[in-house]
N, C-alpha and C positions, 0 to 999 in steps of 0.2 A: 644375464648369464655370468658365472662366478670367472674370475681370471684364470682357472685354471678350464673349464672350459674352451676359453676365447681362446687359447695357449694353445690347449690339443686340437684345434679347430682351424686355429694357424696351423699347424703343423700338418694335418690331414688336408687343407688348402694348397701346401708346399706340395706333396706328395703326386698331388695332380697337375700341378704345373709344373715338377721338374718329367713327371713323365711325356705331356704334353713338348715340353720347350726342348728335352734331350732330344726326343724324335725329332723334333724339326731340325737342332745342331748337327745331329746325325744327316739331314738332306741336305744341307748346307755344305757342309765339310764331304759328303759326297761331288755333290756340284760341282764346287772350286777344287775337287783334286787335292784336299787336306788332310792326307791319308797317315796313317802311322804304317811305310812298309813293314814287308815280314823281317823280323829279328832272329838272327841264326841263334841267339841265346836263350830263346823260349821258344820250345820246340814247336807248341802246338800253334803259336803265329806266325802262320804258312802262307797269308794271304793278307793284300793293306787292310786295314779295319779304319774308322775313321776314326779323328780326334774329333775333340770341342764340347766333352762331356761335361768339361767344366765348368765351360762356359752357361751349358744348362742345369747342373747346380745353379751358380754363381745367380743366373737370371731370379730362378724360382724364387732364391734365398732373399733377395733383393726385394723382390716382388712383396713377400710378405713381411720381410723386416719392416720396409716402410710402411706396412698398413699397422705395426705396433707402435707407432706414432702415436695413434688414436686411441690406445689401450691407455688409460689413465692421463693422457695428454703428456707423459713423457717420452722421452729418447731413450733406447735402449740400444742402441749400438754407438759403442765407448768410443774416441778417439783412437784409439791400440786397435779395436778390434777393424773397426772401417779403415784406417789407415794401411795397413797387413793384411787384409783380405784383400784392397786393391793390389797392393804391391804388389804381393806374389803370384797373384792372379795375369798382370804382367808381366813380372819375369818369366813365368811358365810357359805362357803364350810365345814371347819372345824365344823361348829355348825352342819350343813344338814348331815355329817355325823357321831359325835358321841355325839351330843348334852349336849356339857360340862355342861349346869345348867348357866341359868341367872346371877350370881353373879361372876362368873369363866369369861363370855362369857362381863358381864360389863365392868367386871377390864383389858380386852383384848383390849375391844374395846377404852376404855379411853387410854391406854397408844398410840394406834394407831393413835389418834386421837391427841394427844398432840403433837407427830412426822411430823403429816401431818400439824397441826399449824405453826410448829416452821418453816416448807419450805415456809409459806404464806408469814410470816411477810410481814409488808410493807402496809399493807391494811386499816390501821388507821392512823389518825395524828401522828407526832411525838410528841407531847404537850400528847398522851394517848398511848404509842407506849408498853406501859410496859401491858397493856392487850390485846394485841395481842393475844399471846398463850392461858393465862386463856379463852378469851372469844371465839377464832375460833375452841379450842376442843369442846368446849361446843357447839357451833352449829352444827359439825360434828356430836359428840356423838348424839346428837336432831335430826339431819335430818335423821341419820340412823336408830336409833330407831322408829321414828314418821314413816318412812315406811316399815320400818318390821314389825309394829303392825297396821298397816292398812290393811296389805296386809291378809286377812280373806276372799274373794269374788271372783269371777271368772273373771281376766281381771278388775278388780277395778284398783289395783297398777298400771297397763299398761297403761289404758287413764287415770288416773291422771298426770303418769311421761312425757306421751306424749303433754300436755297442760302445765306443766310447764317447760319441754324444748324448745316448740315452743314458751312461754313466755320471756324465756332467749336467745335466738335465738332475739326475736326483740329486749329485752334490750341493747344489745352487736354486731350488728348485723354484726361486721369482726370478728365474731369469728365461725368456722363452726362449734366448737364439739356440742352446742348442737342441731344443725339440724341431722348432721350424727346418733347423741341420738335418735333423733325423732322417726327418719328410722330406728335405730336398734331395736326401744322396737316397733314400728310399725309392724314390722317382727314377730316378738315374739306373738304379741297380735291374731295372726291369727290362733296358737293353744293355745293360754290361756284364747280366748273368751268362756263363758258358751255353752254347758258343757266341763271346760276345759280337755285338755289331757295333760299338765306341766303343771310345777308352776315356780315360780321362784326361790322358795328355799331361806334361806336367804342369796347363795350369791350373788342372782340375786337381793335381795330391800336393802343388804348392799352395793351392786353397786351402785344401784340409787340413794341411801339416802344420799352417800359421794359424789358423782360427783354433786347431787343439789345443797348441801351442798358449797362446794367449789365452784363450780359456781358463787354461789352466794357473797362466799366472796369475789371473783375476781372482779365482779360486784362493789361493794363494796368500793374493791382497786381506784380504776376509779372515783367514785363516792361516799364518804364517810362522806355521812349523814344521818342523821336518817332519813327521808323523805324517803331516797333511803334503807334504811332496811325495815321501816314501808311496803315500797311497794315490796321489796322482800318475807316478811313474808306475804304477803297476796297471792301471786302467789303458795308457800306452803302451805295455808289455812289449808286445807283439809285434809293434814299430821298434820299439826299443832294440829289441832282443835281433832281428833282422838288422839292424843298422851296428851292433856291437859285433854281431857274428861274421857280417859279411868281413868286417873291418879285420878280424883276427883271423879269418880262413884267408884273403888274399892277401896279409901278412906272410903267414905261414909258405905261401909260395911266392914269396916276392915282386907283391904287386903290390902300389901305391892303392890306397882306399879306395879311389875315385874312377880307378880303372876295371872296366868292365869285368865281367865272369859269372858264370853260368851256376854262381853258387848260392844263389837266394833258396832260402830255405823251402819256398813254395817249390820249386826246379826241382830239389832235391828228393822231397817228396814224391813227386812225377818220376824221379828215377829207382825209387823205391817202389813201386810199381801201383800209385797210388794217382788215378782220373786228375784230372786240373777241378774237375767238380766238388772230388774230395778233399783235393790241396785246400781248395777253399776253403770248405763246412771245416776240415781239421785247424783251420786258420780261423774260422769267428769261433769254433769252440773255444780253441785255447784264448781268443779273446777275452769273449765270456766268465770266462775260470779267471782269468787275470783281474778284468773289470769287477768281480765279484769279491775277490780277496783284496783288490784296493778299496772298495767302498769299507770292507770289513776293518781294512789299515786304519782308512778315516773316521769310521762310527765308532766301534766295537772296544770295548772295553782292551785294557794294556792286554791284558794275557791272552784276548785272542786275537789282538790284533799280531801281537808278536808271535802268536802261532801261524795267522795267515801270512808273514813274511818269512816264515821258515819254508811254510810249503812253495810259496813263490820260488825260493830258493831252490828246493829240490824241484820241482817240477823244471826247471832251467837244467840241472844238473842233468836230469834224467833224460832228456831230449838232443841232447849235442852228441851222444857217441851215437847215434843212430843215424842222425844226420850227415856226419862226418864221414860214416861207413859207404852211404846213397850220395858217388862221386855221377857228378853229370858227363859221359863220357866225350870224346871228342865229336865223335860221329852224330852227337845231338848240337854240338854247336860249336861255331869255327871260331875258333880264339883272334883269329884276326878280326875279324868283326866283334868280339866282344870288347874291344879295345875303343869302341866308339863308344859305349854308355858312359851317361854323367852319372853323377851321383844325384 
């Protein structure tokens, strides 16, 4: 069987054991009382749902990583990437269950984040070799955060992380982890579709947000031009774009970043009189559309690359006065309580 075979084979093998292994986290975390109560800041989580979906990614992903062991007798999970998927997958767990407080949960995540840098190096010139570290915590710290504060919707996080793995998968395309990714948040998505029954907890979107993350620095490694960023952050759009907005909407009313509010784009949507189903699909579309104009960043000759980052452009521009208009009103969710979310 050709390696690209064995690759899709891995990945359609993920897809059955994260379905398999989430169900069972899901009885688990029923069991022990591992619930995520209801959030007065998303309306439609009225009732505990459990966590530990992460953890059933995180198994599947595992499960098959290690059988690529055997795919040409090499290692395919880097230092950076196995280092950072544990981490965060702990700190997440750590958060889901004793919720140390955003500024406690920051200061964790940066120093983990500077650790999993320091194993990347390598990934910039040596003429810029000295921000290495400064700048690859900085997009760890970014990518985990940008999807742990998206993750607000039923199955949003899931087909976003599934479209920007399949993006990274054609970027890189001898690399399998992120097909086997695909297949494991595929799995998952089957009870985190509305009305979910998990969630992913945050060490299921500190998983995803480091392994993009690093992904894409590895990307990077390979390819190490802003062309080849420009079109990585556009394939992240949609985390991006959720983690810049929330940032300047709770500006705007005088709130610190990291404090709660009812203003995630997916909410707002929902106040716009638009299903949490459709929050979603409207959420992997513009995915989609993102991930499509970054790969075009990255292939596509100058003139149309620099066209697909003009539309990048407007399509941003054209989506915030709508948003802004779709205020989540009080009576959907009680500000004192939103003052509990981390970032």
């Amino acid at each position: 069987m050709s390696s690209l075979g064995v690759t899709l084979g891995l990945g359609a093998g993920a897809a059955l054991a994260s379905t398999l292994l989430t169900w069972v986290a899901r009885q688990v975390a029923r069991r022990v009382g591992f619930v995520a109560p209801p959030n007065p800041i998303v309306p439609s989580h009225t009732h505990p749902v459990a966590y530990m979906g992460g953890t059933g990614i995180a198994a599947a992903a595992l499960l098959f990583v290690a059988g690529l062991w055997g795919v040409g007798g090499e290692a395919v999970l880097s230092l950076g990437l196995g280092v950072g998927s544990v981490l965060f997958l702990l700190i997440g767990l750590w958060d889901d269950l004793i919720a140390p407080g955003p500024r406690n949960k920051l200061l964790v995540q940066l120093v983990a984040s500077v650790a999993v840098a320091w194993s990347l190096r390598g990934w910039l010139p040596p003429s810029v070799s000295w921000a290495e570290v400064p700048l690859g915590a900085f997009v760890i710290v970014s990518g985990v955060n940008a999807v742990n504060l998206t993750d607000v919707a039923d199955g949003l996080v899931g087909g976003l992380a599934v479209v920007a793995f399949g993006a990274l998968a054609l970027l890189v395309p001898g690399d399998p982890i992120p097909v086997v990714m695909v297949g494991a948040v595929l799995g998952f998505l089957v009870w985190n579709r509305a009305p979910a029954s998990i969630y992913l907890g945050d060490a299921g979107s500190h998983l995803i947000g480091a392994l993009l993350a690093v992904l894409s620095l590895q990307v990077l490694a390979e390819h190490p031009t802003l062309r080849q960023g420009a079109g990585l952050a556009a394939i992240m759009g949609v985390f991006i774009f959720e983690l810049g907005f929330l940032t300047v909407v709770r500006a705007r009313k005088g709130l610190p970043f990291w404090r709660g509010s009812p203003d995630h784009f997916a909410l707002r949507l929902q106040a716009g009189g638009f299903s949490r189903q459709a929050s979603a699909r409207i959420g992997w579309t513009a995915g989609a559309i993102l991930a499509g104009l970054g790969l075009l960043i990255s292939w596509a000759p100058a003139p149309v690359a620099y066209g697909a980052l003009a539309v990048w452009a407007m399509l941003v521009v054209a989506v915030v006065p709508p948003l802004l208009r779709w205020e989540v009103r009080p009576k959907q969710a009680r500000p004192a309580a939103a003052a509990q979310e981390a970032p």
